[in-house]
N, CA and C of each residue as an Amber inpcrd file, in Angstrom:
protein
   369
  -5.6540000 -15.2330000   0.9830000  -6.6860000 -14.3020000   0.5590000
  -7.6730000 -14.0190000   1.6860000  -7.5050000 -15.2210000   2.3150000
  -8.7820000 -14.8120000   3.8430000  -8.8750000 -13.5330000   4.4030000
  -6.8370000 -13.6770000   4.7440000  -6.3180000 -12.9390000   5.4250000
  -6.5940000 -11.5190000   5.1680000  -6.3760000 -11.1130000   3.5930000
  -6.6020000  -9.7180000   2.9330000  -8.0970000  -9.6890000   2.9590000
  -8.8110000 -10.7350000   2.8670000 -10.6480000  -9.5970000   3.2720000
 -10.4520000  -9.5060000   4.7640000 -10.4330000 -10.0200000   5.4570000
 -10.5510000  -9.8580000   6.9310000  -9.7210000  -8.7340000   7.3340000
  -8.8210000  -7.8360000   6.4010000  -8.0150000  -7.3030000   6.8430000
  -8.8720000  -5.4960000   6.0820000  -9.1660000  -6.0250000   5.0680000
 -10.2910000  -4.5980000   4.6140000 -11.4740000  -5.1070000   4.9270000
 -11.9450000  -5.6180000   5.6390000 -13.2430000  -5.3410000   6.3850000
 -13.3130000  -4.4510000   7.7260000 -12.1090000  -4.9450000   8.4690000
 -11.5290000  -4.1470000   9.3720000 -11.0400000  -2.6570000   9.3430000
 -10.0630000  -2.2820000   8.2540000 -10.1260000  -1.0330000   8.0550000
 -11.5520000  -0.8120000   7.4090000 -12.5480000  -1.0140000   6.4290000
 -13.6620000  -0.5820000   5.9170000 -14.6420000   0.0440000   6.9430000
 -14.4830000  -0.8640000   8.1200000 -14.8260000  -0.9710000   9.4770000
 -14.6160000   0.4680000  10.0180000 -13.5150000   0.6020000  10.4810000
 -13.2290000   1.3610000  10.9200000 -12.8830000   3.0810000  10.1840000
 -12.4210000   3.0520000   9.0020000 -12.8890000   4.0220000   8.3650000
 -14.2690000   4.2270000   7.8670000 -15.0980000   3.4260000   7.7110000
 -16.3350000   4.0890000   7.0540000 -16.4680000   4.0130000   5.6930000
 -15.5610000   2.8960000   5.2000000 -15.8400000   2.6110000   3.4780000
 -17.4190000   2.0180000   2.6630000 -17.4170000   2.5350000   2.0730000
 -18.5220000   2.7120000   1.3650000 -18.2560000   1.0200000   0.6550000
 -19.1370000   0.6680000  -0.5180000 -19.0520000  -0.7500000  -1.0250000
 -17.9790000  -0.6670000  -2.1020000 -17.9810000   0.5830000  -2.5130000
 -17.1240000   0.6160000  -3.6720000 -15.6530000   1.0040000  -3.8240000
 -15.4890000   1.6310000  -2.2710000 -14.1970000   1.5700000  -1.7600000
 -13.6900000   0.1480000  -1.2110000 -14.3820000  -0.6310000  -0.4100000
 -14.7020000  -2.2360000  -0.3250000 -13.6650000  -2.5340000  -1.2190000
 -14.6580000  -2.5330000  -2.5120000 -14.1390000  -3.2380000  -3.9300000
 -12.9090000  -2.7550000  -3.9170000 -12.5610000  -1.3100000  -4.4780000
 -10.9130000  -0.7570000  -4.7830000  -9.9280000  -1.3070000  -3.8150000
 -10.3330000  -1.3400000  -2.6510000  -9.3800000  -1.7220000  -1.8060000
  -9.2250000  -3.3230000  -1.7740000  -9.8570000  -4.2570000  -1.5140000
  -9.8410000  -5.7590000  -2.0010000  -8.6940000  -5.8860000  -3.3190000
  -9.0620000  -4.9750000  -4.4940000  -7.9610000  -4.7470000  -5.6500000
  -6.6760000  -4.1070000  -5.1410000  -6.3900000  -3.3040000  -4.3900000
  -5.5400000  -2.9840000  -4.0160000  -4.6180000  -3.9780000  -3.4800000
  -5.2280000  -4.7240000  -2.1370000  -4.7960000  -5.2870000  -1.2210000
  -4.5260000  -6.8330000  -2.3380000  -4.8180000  -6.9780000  -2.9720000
  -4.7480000  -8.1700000  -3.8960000  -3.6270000  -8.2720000  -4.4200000
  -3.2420000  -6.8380000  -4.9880000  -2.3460000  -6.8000000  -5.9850000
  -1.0260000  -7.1100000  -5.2690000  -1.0920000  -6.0820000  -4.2680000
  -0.2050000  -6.2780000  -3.0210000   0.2890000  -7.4620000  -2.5930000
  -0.6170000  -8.4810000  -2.2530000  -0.3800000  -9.6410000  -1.5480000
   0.2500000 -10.5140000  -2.8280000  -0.4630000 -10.8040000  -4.1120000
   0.2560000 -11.2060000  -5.0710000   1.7980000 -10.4920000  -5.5240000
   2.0930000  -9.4850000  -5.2500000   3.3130000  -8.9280000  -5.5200000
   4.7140000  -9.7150000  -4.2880000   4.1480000  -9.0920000  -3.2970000
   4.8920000  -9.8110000  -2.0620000   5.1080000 -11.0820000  -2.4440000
   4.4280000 -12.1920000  -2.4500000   4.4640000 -13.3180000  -2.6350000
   5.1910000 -13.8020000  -3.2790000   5.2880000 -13.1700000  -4.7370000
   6.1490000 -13.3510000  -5.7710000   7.7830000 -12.9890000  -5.2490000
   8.0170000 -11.8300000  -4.4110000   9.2310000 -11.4350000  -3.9410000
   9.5470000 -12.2280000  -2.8740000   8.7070000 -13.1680000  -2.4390000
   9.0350000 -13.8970000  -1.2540000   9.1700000 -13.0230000  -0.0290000
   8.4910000 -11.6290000   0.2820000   7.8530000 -11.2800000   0.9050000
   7.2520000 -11.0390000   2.0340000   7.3910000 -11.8870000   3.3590000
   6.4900000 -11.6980000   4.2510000   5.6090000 -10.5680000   4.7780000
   4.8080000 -10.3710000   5.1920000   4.4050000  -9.2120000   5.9890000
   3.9310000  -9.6000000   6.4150000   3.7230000  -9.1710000   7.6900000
   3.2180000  -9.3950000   9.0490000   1.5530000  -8.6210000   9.1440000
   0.7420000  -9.2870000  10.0380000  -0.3180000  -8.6160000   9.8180000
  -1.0530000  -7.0170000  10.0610000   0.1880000  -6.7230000  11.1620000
   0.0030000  -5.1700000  11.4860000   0.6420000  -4.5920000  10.0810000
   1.1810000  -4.8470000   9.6690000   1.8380000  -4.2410000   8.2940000
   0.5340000  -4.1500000   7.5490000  -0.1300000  -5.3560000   7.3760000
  -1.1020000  -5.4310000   6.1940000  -2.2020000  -4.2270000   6.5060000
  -2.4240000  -4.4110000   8.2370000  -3.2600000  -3.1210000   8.4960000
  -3.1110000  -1.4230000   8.0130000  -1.8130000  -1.4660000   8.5920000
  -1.1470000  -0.0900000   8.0180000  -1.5600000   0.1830000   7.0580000
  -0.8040000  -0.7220000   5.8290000  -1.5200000  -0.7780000   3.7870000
  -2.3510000  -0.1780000   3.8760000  -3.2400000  -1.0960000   4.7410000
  -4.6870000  -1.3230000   4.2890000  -5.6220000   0.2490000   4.7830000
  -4.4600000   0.8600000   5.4310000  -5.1600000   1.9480000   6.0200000
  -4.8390000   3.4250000   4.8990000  -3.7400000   2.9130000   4.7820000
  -2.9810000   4.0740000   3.7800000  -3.7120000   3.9900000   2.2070000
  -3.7720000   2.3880000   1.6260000  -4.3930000   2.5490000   0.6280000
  -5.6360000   3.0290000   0.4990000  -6.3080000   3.1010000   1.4430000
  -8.1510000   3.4080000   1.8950000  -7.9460000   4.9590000   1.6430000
  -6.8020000   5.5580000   2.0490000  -6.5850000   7.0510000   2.1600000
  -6.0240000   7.4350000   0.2180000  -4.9890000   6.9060000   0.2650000
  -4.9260000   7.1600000  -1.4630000  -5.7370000   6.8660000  -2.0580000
  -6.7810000   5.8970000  -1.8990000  -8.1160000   5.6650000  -3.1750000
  -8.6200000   7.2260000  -2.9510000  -9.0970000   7.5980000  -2.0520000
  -9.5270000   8.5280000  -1.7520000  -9.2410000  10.0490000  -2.2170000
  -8.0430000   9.7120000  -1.9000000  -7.5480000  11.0060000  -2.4190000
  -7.2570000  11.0800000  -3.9580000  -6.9950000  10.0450000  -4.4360000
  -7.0900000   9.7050000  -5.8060000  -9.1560000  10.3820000  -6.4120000
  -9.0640000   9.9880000  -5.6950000 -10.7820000  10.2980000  -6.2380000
 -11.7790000  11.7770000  -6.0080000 -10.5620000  12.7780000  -4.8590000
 -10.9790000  13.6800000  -4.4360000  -9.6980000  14.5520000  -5.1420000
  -8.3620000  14.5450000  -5.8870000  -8.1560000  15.1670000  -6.6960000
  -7.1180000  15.6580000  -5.5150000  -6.7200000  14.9810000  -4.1860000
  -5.9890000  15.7180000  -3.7220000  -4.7580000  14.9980000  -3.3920000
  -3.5380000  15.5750000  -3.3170000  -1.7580000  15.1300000  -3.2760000
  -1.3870000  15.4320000  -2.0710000  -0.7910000  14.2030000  -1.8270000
   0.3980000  14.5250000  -0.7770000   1.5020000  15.9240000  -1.1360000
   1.9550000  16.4000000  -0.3140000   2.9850000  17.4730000  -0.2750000
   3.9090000  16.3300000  -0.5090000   5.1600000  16.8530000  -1.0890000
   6.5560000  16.1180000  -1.6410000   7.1450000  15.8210000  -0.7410000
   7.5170000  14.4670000  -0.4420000   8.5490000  14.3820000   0.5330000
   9.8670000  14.5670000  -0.1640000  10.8190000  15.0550000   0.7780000
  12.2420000  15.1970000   0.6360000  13.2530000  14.0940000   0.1020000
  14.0500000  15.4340000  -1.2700000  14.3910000  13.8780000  -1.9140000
  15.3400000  13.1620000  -1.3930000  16.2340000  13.3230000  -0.1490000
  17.2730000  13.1780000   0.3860000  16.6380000  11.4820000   1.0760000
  15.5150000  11.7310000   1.5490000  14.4410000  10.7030000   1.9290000
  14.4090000   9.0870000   1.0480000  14.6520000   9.1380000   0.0640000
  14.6650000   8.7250000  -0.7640000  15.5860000   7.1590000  -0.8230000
  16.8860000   8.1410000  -0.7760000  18.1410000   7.3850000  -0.5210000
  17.6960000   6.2010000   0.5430000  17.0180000   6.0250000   1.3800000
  16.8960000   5.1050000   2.5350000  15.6580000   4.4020000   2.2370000
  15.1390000   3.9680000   1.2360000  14.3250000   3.2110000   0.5130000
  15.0530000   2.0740000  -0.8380000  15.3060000   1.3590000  -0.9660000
  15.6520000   0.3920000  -1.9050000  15.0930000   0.7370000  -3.2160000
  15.2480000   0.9110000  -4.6980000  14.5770000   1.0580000  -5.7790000
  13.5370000   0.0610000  -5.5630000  13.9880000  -1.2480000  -5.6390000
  13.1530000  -2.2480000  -5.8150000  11.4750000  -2.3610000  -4.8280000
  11.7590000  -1.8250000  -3.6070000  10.7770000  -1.5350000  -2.7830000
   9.4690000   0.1480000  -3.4240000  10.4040000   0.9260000  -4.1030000
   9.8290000   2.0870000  -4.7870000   9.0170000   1.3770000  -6.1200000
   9.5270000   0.6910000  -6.6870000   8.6990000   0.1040000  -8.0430000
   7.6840000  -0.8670000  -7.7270000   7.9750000  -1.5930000  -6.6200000
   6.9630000  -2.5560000  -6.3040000   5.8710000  -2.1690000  -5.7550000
   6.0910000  -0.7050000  -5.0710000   5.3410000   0.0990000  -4.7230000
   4.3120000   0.8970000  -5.9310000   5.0610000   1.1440000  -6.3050000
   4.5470000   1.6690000  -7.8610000   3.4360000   0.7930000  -8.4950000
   3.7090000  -0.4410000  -8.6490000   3.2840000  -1.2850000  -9.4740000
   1.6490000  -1.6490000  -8.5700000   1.7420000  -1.9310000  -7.1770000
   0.7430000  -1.6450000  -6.3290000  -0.3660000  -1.1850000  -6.6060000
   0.0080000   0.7890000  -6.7350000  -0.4990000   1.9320000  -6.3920000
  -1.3800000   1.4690000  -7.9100000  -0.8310000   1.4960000  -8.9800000
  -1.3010000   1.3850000 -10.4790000  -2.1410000   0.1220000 -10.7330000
  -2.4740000  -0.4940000  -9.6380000  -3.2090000  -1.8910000  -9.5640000
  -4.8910000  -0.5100000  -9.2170000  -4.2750000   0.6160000  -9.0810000
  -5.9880000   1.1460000  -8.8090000  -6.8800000   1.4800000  -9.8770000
  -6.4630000   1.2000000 -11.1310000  -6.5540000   1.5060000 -12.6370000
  -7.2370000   3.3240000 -12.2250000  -6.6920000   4.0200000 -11.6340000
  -6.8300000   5.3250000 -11.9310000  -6.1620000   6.0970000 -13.3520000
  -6.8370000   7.3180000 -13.8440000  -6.8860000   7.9190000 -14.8220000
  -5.1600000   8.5620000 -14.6420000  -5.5660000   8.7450000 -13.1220000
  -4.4830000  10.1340000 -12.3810000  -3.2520000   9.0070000 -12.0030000
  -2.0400000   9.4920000 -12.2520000  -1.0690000   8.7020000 -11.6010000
  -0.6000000   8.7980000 -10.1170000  -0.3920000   7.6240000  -9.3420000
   0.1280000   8.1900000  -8.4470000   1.0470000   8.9910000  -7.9880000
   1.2340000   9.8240000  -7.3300000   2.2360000  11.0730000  -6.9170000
   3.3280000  10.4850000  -6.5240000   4.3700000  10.9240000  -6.1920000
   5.5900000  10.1900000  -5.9660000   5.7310000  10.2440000  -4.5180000
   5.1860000  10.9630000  -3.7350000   4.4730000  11.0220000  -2.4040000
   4.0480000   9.8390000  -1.7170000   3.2400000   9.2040000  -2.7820000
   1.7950000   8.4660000  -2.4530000   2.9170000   7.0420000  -2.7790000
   3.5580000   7.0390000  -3.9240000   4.5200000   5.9030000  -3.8300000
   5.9760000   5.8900000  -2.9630000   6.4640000   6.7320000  -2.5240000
   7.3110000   6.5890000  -1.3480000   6.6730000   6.1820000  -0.0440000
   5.8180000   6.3610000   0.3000000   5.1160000   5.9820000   1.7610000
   4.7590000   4.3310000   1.4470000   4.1710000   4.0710000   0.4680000
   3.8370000   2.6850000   0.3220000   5.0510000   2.1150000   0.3360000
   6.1090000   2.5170000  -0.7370000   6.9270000   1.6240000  -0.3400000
   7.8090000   1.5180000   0.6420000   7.4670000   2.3240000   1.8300000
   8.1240000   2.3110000   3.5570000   7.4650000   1.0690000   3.9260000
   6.3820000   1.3460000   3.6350000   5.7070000  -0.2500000   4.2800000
   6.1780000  -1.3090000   4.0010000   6.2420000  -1.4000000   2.2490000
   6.8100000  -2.5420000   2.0560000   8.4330000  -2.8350000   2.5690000
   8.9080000  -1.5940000   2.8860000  10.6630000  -1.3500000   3.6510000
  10.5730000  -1.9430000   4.7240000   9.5550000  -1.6130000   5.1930000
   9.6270000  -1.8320000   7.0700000   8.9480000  -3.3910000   7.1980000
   8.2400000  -3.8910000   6.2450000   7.8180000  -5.8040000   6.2220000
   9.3870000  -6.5110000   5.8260000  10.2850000  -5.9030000   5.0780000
  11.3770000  -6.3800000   4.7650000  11.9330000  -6.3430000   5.6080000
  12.4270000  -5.5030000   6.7430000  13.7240000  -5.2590000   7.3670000
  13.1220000  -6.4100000   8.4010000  11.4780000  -6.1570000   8.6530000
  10.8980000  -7.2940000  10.2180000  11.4150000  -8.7110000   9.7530000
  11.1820000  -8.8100000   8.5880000  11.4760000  -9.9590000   7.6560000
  12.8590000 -10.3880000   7.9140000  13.7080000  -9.7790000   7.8270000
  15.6100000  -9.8980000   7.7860000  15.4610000 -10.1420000   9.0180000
  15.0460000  -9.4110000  10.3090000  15.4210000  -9.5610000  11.5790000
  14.9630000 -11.1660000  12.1490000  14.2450000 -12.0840000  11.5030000
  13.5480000 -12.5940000  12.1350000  14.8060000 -14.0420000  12.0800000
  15.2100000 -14.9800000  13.1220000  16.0940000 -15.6890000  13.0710000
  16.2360000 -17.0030000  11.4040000
């Protein structure tokens, strides 16, 4: 847990988060780290940054009413289900009204794609 404040203080830092983005994102990054964990998981800490940068941007946009453009569904295919739902399950840790876009959950779950594959490679 250290790890995840030290890791949104840094993006908060550097984006310019307000206290209450602070908060959403701490929930975010929580849910996250408890999810991983459970999947046995690793991520590495530039990974967590990434998240931590992307989720700072979906609270946001969640709150400003604005969507990613659709990525391509062909795109798709090169993501694991299991990495798309866990992603899912994440995004919905923001208790927003609005659901996340399917946009907003394909990119998250690249991240969580790309902590897996560093994960496989590692001896």
């Amino acid at each position: 847990m250290q790890m995840i404040n030290a890791i949104v203080q840094e993006v908060a830092k550097q984006l310019d988060a307000n206290l209450s983005e602070v908060s959403e994102l701490t929930n975010l990054m929580t849910a996250a780290l408890a999810e991983t964990t459970r999947l046995g998981l690793t991520v590495p800490r530039d990974r967590w940054l990434a998240m931590g940068v992307h989720m700072l941007g979906f609270l946001r946009r969640m709150r400003s009413g604005e969507t990613l453009p659709p990525v391509e569904k062909e795109l798709y295919a090169e993501i694991p289900p299991e990495m798309l739902h866990l992603a899912g399950r994440v995004l919905a840790a923001a208790g927003s009204e609005r659901e996340a876009g399917d946009a907003e959950v394909f990119l998250m779950a690249v991240h969580f794609e790309a902590a897996r594959a560093l994960q496989q490679e590692q001896p």
